[in-house]
PQR file of N, CA, C, O and H, with PARSE charges and radii, in Angstrom:
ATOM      1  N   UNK A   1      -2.054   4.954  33.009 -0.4000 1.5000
ATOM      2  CA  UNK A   1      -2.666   4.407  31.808 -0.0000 2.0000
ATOM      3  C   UNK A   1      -1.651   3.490  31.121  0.5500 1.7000
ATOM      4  O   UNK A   1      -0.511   3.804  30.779 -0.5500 1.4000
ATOM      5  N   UNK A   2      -2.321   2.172  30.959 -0.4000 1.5000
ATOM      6  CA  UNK A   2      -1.125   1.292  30.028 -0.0000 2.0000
ATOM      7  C   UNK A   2      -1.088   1.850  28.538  0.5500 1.7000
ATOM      8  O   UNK A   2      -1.849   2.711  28.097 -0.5500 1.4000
ATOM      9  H   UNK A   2      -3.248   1.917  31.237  0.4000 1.0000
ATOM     10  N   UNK A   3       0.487   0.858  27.461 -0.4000 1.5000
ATOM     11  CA  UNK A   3       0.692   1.377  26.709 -0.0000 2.0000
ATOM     12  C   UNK A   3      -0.438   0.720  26.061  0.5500 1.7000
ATOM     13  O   UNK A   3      -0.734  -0.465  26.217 -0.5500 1.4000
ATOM     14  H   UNK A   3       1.105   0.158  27.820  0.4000 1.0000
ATOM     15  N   UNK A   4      -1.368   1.991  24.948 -0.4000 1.5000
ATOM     16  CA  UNK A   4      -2.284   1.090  23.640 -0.0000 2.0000
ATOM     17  C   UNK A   4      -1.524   0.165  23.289  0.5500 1.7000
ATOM     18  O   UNK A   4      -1.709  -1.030  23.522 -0.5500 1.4000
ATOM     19  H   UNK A   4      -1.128   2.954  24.822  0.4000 1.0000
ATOM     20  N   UNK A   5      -0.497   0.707  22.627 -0.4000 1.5000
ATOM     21  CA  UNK A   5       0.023  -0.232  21.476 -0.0000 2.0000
ATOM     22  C   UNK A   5       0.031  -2.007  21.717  0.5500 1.7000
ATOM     23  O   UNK A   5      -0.371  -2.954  21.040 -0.5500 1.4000
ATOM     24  H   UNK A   5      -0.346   1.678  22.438  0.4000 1.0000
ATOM     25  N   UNK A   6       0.719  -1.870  23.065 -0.4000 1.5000
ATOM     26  CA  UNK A   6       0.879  -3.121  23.856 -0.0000 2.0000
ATOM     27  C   UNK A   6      -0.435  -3.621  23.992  0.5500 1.7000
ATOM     28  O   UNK A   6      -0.680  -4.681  23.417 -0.5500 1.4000
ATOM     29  H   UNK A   6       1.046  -1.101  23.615  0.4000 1.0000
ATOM     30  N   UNK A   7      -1.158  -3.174  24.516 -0.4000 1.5000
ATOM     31  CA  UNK A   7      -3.206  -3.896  24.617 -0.0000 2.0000
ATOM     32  C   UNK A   7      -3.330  -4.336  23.481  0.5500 1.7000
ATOM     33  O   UNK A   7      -3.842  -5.453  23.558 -0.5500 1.4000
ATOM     34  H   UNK A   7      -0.959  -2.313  24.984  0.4000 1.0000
ATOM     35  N   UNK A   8      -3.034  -3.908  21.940 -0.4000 1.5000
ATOM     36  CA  UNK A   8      -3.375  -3.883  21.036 -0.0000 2.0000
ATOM     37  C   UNK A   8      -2.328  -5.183  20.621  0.5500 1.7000
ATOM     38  O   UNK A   8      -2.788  -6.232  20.169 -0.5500 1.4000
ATOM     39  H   UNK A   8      -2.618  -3.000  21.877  0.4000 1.0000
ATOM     40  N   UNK A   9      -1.134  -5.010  20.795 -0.4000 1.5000
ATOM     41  CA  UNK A   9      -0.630  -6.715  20.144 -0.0000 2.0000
ATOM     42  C   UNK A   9      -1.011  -7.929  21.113  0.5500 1.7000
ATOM     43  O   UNK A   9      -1.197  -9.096  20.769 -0.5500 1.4000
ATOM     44  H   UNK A   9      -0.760  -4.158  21.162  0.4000 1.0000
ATOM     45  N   UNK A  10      -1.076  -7.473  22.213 -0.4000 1.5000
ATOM     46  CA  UNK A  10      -1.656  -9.114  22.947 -0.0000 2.0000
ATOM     47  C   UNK A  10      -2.917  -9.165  22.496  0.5500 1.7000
ATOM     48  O   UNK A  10      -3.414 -10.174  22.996 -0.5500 1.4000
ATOM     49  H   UNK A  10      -0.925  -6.525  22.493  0.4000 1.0000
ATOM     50  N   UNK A  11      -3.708  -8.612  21.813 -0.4000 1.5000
ATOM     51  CA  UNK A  11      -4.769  -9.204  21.108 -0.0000 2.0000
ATOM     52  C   UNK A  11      -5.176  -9.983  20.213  0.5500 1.7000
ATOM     53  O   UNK A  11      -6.143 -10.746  20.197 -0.5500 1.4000
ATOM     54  H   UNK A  11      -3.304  -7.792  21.407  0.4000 1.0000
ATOM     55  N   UNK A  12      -4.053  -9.664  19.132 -0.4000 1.5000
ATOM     56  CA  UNK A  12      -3.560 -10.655  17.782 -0.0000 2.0000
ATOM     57  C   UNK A  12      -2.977 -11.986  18.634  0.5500 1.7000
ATOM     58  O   UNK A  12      -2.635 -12.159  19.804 -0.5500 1.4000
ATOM     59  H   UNK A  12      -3.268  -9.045  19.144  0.4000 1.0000
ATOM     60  N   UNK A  13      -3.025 -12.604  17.763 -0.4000 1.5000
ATOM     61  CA  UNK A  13      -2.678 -14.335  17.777 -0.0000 2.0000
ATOM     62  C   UNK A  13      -1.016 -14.211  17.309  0.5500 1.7000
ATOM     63  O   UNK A  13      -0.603 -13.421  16.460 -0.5500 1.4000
ATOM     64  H   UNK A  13      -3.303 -12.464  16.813  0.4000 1.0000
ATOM     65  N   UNK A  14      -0.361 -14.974  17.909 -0.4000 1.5000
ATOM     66  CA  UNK A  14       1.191 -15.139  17.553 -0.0000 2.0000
ATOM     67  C   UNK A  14       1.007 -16.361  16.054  0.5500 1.7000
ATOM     68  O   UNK A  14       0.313 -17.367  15.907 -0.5500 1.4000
ATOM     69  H   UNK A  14      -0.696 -15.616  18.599  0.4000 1.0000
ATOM     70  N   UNK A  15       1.854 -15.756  15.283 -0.4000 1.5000
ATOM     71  CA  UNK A  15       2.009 -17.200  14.763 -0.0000 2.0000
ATOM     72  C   UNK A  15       2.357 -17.995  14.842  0.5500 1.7000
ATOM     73  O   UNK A  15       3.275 -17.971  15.661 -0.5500 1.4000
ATOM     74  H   UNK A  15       2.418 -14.939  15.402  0.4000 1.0000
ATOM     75  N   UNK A  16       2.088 -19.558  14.154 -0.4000 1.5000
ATOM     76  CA  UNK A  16       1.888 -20.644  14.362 -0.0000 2.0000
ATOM     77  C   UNK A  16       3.508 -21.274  13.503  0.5500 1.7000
ATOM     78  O   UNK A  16       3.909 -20.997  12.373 -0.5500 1.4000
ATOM     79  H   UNK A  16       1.343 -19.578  13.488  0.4000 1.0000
ATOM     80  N   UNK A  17       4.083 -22.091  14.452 -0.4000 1.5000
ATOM     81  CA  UNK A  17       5.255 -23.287  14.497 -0.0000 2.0000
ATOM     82  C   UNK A  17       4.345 -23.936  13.329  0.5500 1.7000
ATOM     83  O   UNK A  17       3.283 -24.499  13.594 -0.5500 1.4000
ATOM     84  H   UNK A  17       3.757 -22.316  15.370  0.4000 1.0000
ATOM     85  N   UNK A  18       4.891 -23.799  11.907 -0.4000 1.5000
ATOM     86  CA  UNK A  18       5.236 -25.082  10.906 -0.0000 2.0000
ATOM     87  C   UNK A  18       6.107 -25.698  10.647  0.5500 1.7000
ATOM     88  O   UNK A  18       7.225 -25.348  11.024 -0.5500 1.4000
ATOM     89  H   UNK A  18       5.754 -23.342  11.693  0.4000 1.0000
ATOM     90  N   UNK A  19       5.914 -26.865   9.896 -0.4000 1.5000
ATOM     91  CA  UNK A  19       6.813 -27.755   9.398 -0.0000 2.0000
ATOM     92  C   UNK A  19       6.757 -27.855   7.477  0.5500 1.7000
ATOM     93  O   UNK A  19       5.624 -27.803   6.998 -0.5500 1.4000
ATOM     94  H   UNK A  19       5.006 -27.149   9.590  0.4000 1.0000
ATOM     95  N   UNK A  20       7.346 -27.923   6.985 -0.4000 1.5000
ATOM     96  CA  UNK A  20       7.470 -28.118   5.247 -0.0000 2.0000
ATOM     97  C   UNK A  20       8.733 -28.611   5.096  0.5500 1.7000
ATOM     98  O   UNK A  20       9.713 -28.439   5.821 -0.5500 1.4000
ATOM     99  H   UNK A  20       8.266 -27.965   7.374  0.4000 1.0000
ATOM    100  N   UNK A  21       8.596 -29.393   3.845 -0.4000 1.5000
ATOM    101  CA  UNK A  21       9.979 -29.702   3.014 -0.0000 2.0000
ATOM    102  C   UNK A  21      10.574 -28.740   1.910  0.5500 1.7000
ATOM    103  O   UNK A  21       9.811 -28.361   1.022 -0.5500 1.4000
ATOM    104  H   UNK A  21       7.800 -29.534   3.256  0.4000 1.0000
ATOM    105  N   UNK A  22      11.542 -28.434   1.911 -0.4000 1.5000
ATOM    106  CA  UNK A  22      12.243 -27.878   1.053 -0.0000 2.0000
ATOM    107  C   UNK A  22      12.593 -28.049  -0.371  0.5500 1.7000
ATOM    108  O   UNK A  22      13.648 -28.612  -0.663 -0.5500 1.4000
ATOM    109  H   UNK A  22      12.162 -28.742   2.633  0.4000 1.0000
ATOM    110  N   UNK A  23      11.882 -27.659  -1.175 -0.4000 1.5000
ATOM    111  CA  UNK A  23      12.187 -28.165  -2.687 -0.0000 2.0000
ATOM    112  C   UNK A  23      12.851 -27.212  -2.933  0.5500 1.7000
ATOM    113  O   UNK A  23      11.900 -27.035  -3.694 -0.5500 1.4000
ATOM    114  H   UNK A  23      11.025 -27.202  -0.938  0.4000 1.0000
ATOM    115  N   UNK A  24      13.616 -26.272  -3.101 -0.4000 1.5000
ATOM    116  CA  UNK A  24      14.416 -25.281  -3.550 -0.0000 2.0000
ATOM    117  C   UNK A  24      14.883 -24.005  -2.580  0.5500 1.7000
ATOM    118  O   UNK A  24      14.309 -23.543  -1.594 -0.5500 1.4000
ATOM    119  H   UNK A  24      14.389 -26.417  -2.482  0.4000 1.0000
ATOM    120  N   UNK A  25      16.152 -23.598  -3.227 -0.4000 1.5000
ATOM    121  CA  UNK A  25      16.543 -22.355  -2.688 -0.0000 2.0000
ATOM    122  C   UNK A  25      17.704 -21.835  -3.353  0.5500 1.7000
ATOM    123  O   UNK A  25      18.792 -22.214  -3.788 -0.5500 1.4000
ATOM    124  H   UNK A  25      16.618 -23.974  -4.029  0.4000 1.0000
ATOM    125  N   UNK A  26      16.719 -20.386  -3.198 -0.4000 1.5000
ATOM    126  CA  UNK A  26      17.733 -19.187  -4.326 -0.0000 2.0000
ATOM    127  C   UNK A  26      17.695 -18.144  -3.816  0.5500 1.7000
ATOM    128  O   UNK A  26      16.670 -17.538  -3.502 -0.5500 1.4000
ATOM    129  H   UNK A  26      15.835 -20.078  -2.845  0.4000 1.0000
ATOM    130  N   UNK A  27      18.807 -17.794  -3.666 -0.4000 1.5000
ATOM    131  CA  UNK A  27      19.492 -16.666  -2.852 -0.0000 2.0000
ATOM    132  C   UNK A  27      18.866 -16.222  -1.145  0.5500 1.7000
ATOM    133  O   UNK A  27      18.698 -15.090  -0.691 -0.5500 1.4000
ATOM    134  H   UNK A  27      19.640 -18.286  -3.921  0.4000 1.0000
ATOM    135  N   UNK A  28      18.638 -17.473  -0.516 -0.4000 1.5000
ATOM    136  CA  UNK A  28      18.560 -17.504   0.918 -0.0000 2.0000
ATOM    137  C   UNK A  28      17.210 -17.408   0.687  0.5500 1.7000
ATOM    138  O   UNK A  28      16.802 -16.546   1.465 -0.5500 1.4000
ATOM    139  H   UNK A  28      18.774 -18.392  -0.884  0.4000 1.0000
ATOM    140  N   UNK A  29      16.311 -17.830   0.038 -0.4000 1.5000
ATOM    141  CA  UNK A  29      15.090 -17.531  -0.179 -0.0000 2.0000
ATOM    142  C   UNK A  29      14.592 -19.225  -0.624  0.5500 1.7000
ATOM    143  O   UNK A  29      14.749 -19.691  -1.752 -0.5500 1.4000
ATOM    144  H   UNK A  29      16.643 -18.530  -0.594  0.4000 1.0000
ATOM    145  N   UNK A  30      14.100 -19.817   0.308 -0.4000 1.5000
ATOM    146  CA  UNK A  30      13.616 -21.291   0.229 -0.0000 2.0000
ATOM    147  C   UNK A  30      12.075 -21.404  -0.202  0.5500 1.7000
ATOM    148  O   UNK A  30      11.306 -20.653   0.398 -0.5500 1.4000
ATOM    149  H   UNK A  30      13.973 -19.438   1.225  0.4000 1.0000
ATOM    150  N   UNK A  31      11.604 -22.158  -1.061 -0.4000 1.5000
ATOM    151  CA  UNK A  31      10.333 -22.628  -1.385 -0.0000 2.0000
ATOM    152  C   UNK A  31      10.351 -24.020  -0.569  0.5500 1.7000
ATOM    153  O   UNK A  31      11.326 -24.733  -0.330 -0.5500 1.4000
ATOM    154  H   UNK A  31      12.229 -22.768  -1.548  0.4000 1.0000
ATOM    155  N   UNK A  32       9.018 -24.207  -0.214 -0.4000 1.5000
ATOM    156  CA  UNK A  32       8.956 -25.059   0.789 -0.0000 2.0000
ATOM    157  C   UNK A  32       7.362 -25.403   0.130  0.5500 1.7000
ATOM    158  O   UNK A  32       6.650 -24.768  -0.648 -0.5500 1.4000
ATOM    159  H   UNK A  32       8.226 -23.629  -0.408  0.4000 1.0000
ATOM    160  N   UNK A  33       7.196 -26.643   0.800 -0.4000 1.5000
ATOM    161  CA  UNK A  33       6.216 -27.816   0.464 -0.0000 2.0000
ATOM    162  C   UNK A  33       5.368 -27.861   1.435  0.5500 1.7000
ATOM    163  O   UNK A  33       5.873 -27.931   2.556 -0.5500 1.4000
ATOM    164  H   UNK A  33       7.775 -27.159   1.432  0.4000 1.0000
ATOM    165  N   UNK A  34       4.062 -27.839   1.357 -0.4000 1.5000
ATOM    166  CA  UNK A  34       3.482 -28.368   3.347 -0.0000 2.0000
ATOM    167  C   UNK A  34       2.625 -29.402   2.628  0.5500 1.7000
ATOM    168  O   UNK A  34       2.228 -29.600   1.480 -0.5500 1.4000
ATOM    169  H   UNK A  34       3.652 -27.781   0.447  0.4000 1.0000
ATOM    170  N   UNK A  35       2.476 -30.235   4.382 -0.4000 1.5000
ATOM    171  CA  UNK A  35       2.429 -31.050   3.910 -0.0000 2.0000
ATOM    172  C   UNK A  35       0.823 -31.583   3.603  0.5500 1.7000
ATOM    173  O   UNK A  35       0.368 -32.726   3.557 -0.5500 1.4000
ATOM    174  H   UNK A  35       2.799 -30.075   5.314  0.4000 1.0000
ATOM    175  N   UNK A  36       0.209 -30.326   3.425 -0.4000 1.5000
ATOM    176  CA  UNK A  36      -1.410 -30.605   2.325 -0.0000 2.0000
ATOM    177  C   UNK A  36      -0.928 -30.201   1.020  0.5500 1.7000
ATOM    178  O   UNK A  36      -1.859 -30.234   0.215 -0.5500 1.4000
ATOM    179  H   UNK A  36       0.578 -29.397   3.462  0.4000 1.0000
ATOM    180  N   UNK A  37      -0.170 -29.946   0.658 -0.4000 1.5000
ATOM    181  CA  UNK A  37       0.417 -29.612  -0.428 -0.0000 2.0000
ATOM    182  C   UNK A  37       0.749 -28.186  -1.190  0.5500 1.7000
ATOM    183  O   UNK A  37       1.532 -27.805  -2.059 -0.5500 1.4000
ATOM    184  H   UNK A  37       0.586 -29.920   1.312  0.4000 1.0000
ATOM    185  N   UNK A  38      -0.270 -27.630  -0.390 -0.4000 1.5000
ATOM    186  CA  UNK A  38       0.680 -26.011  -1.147 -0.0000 2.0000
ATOM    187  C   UNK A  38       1.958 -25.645  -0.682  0.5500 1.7000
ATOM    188  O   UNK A  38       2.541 -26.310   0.174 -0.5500 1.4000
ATOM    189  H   UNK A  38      -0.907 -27.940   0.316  0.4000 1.0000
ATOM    190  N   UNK A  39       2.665 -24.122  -1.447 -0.4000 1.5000
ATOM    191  CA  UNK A  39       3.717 -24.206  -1.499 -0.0000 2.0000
ATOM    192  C   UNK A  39       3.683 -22.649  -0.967  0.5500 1.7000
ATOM    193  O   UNK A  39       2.815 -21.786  -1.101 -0.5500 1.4000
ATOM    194  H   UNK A  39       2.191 -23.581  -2.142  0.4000 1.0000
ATOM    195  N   UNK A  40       5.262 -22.618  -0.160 -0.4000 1.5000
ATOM    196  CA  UNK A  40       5.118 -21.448   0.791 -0.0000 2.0000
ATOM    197  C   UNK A  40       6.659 -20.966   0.369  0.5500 1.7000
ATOM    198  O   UNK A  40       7.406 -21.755  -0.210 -0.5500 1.4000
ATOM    199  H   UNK A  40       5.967 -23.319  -0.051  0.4000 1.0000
ATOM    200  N   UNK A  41       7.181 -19.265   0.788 -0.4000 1.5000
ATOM    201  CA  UNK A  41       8.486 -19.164   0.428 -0.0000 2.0000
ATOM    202  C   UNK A  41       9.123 -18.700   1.993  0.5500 1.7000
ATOM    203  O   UNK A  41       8.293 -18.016   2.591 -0.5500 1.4000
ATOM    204  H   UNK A  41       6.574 -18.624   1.258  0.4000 1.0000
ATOM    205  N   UNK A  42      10.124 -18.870   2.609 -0.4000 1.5000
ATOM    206  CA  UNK A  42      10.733 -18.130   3.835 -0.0000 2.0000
ATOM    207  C   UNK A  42      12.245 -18.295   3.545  0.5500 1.7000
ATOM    208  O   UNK A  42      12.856 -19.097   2.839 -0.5500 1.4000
ATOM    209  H   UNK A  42      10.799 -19.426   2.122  0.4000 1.0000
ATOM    210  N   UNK A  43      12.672 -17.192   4.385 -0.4000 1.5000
ATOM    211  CA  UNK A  43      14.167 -16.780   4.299 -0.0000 2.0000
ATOM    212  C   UNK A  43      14.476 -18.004   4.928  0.5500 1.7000
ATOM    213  O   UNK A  43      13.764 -18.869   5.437 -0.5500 1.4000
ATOM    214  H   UNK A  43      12.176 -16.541   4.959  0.4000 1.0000
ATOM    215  N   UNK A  44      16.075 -17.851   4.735 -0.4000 1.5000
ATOM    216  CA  UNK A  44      17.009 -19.052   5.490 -0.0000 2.0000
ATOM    217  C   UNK A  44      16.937 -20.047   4.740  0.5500 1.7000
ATOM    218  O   UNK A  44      16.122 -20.230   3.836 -0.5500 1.4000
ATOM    219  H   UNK A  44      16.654 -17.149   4.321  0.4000 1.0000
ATOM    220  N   UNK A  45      17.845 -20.780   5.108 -0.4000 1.5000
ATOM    221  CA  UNK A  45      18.411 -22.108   4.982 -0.0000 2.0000
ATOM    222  C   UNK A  45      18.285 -23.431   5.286  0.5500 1.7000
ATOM    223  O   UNK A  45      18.220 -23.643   6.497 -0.5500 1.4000
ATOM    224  H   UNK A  45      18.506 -20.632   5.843  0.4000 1.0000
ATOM    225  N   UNK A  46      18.228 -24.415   4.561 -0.4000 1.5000
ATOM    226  CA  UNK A  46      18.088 -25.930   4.819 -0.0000 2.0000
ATOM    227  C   UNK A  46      18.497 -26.692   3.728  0.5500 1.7000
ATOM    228  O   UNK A  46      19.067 -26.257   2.728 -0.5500 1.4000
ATOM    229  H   UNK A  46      18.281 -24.242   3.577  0.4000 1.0000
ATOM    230  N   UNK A  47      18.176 -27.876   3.962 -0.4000 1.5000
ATOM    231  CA  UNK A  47      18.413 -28.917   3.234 -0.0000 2.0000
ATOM    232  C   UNK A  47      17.718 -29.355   2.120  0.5500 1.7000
ATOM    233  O   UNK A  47      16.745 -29.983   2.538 -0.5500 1.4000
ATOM    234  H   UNK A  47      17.712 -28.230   4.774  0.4000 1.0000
ATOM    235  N   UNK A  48      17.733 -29.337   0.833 -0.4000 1.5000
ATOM    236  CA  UNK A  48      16.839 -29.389  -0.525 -0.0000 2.0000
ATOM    237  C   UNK A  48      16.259 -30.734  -0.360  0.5500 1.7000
ATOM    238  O   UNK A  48      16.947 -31.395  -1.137 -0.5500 1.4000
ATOM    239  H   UNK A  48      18.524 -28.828   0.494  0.4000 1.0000
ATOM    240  N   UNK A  49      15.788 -31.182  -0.061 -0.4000 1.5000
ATOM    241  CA  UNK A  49      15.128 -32.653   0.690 -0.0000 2.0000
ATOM    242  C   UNK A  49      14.522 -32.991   1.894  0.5500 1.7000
ATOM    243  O   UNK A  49      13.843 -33.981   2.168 -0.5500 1.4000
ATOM    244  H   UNK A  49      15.228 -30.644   0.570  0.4000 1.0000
ATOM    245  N   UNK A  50      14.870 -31.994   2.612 -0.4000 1.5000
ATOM    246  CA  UNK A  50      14.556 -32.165   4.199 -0.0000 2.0000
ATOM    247  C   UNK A  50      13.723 -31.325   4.980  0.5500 1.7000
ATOM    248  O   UNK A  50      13.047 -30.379   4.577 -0.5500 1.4000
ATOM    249  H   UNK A  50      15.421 -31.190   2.389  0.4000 1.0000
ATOM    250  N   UNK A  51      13.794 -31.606   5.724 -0.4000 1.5000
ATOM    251  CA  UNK A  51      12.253 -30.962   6.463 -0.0000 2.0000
ATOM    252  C   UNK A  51      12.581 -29.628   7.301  0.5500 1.7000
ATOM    253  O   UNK A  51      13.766 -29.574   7.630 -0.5500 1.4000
ATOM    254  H   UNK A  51      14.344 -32.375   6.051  0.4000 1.0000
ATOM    255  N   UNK A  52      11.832 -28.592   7.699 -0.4000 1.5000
ATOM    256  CA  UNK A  52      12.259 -27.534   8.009 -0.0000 2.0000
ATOM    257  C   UNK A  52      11.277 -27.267   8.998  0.5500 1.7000
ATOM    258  O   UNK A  52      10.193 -27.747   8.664 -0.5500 1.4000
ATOM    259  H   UNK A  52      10.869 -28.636   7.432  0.4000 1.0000
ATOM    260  N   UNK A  53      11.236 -26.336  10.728 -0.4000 1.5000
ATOM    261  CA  UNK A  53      10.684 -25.370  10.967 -0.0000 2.0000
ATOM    262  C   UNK A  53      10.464 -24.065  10.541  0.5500 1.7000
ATOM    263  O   UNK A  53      11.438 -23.411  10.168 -0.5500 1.4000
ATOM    264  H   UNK A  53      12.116 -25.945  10.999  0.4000 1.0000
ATOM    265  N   UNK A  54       9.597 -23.681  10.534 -0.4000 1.5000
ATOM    266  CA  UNK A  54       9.413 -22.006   9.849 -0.0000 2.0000
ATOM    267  C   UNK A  54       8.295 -21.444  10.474  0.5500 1.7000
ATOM    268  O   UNK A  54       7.395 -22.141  10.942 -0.5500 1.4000
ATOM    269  H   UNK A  54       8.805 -24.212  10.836  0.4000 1.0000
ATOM    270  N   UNK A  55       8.302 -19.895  10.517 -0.4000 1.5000
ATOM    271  CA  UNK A  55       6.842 -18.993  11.619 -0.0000 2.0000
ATOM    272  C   UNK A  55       7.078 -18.127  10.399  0.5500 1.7000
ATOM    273  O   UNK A  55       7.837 -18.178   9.431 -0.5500 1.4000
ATOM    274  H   UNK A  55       9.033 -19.328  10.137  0.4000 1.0000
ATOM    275  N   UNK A  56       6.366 -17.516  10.720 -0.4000 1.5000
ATOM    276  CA  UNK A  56       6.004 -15.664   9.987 -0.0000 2.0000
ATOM    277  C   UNK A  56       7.062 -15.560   8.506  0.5500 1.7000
ATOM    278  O   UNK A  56       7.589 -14.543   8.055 -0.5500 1.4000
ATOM    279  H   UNK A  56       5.749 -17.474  11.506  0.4000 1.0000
ATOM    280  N   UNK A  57       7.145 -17.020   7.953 -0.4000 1.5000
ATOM    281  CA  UNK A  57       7.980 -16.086   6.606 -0.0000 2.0000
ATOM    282  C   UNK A  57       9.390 -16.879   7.020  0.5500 1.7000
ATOM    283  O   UNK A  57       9.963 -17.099   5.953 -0.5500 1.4000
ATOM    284  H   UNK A  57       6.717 -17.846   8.319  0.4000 1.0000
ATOM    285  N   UNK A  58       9.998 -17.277   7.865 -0.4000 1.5000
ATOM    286  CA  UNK A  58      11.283 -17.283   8.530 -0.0000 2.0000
ATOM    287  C   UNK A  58      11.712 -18.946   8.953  0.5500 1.7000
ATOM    288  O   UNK A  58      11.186 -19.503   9.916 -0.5500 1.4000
ATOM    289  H   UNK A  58       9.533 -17.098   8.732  0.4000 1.0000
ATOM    290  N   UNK A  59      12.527 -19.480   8.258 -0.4000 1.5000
ATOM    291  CA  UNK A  59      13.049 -20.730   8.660 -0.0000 2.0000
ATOM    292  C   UNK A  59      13.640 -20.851  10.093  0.5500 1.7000
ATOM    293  O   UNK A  59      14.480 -19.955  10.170 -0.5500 1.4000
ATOM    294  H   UNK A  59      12.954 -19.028   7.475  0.4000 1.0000
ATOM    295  N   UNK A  60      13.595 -21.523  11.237 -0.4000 1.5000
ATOM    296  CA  UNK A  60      13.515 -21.501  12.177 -0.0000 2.0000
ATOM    297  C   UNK A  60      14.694 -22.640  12.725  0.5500 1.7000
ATOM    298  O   UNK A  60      15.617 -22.528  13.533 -0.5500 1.4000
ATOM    299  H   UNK A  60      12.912 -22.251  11.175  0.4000 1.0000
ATOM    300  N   UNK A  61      14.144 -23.924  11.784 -0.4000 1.5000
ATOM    301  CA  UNK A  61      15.527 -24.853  12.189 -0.0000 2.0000
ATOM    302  C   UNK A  61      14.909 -26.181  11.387  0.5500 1.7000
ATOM    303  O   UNK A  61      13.867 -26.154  10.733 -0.5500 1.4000
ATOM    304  H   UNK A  61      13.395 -24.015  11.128  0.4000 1.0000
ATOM    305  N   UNK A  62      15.889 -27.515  11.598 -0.4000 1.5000
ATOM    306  CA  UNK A  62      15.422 -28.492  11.006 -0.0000 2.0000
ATOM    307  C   UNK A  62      14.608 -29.380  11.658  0.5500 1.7000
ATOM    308  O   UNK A  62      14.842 -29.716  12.820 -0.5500 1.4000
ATOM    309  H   UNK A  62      16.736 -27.537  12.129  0.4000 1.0000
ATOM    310  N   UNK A  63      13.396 -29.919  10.842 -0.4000 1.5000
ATOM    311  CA  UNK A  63      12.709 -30.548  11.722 -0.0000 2.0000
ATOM    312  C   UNK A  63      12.949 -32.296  11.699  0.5500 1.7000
ATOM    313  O   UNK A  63      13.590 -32.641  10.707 -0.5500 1.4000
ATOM    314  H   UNK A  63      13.207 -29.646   9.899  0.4000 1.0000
ATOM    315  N   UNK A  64      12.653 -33.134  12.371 -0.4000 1.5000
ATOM    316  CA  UNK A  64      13.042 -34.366  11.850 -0.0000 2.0000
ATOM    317  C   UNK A  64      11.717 -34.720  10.973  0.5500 1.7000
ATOM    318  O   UNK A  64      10.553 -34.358  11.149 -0.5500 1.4000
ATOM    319  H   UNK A  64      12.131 -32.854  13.177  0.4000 1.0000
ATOM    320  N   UNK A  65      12.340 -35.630   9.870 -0.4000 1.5000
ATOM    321  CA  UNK A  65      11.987 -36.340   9.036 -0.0000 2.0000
ATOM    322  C   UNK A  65      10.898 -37.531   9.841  0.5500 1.7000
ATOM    323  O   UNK A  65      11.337 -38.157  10.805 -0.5500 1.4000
ATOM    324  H   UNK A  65      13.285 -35.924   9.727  0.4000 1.0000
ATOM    325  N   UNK A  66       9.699 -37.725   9.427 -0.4000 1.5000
ATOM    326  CA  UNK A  66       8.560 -38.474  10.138 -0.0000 2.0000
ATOM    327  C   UNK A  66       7.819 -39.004   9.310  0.5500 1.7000
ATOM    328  O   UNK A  66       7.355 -38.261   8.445 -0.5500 1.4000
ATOM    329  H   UNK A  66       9.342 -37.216   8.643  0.4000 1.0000
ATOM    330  N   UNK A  67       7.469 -40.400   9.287 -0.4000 1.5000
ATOM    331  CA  UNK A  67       6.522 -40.973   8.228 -0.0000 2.0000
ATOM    332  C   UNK A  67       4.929 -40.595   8.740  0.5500 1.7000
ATOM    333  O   UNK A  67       4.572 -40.667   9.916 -0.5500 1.4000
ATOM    334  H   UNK A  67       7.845 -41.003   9.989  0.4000 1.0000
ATOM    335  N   UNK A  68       3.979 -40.145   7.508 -0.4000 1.5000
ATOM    336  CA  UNK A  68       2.840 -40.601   7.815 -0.0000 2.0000
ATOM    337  C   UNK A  68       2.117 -41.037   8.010  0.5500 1.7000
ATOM    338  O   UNK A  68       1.598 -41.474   6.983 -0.5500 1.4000
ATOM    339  H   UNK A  68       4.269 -40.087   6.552  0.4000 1.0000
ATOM    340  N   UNK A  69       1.397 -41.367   9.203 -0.4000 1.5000
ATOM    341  CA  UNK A  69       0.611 -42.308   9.439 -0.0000 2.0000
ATOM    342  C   UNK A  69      -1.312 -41.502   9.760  0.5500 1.7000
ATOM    343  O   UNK A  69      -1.698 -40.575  10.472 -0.5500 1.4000
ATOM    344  H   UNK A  69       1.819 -41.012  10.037  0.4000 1.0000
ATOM    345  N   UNK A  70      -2.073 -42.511   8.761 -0.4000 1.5000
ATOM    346  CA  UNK A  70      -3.443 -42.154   8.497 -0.0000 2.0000
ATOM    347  C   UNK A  70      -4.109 -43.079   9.570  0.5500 1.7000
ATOM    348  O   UNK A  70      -3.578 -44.189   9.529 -0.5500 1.4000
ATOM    349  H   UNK A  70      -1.759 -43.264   8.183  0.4000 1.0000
ATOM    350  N   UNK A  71      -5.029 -43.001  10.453 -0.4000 1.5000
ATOM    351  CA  UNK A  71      -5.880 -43.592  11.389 -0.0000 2.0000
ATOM    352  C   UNK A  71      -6.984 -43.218  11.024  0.5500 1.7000
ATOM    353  O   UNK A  71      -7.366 -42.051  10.932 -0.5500 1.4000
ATOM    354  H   UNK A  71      -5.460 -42.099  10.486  0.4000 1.0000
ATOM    355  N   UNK A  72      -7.581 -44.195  10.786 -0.4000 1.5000
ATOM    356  CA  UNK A  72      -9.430 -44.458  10.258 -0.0000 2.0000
ATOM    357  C   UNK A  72     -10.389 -45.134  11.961  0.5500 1.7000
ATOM    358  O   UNK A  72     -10.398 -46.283  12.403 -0.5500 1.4000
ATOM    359  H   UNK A  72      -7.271 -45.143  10.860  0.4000 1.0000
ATOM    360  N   UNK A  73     -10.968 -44.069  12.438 -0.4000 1.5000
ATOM    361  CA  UNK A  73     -11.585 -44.406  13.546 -0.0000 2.0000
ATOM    362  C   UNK A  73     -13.088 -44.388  13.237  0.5500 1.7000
ATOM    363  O   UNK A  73     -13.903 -44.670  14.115 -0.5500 1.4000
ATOM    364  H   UNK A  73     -10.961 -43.135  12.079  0.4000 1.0000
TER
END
C-alpha cells in the first residue's frame, strides 16, 4: 500500500514562480508590489527598487528589470 500522505500532496498544485517589486523592508520581511497592483509580504531580501522572484511567502532571487509592453490584437 502506498504512502496516503504522499497521494494526498501530489494532488495539490505547487505554487506558482512570481515576480514583484520591492517597496520596503523591515526586519527581513519585504513588502512587495505585483504587477496588477496589489501588495504582497515575503521573507528575504532585495533591492528597495528592484524586482524580485518569490513562491509560497519566500523571496527566491532577483528578477531582471523588464519594460511593459501592451499588444492590442
Amino acid at each position: 500500500m502506498s504512502n496516503l500522505f504522499a497521494a494526498f500532496r501530489r494532488l495539490l498544485p505547487n505554487p506558482a514562480l512570481q515576480v514583484g517589486k520591492v517597496i520596503a523592508i523591515v526586519d527581513g520581511v519585504a513588502t512587495l508590489e505585483l504587477p496588477g497592483g496589489g501588495r504582497v509580504q515575503a521573507r528575504g531580501t532585495g533591492t528597495v527598487g528592484g524586482s524580485v522572484f518569490f513562491r509560497d511567502g519566500v523571496i527566491e532571487g532577483d528578477a531582471p528589470t523588464l519594460t511593459d509592453v501592451d499588444i492590442t490584437v
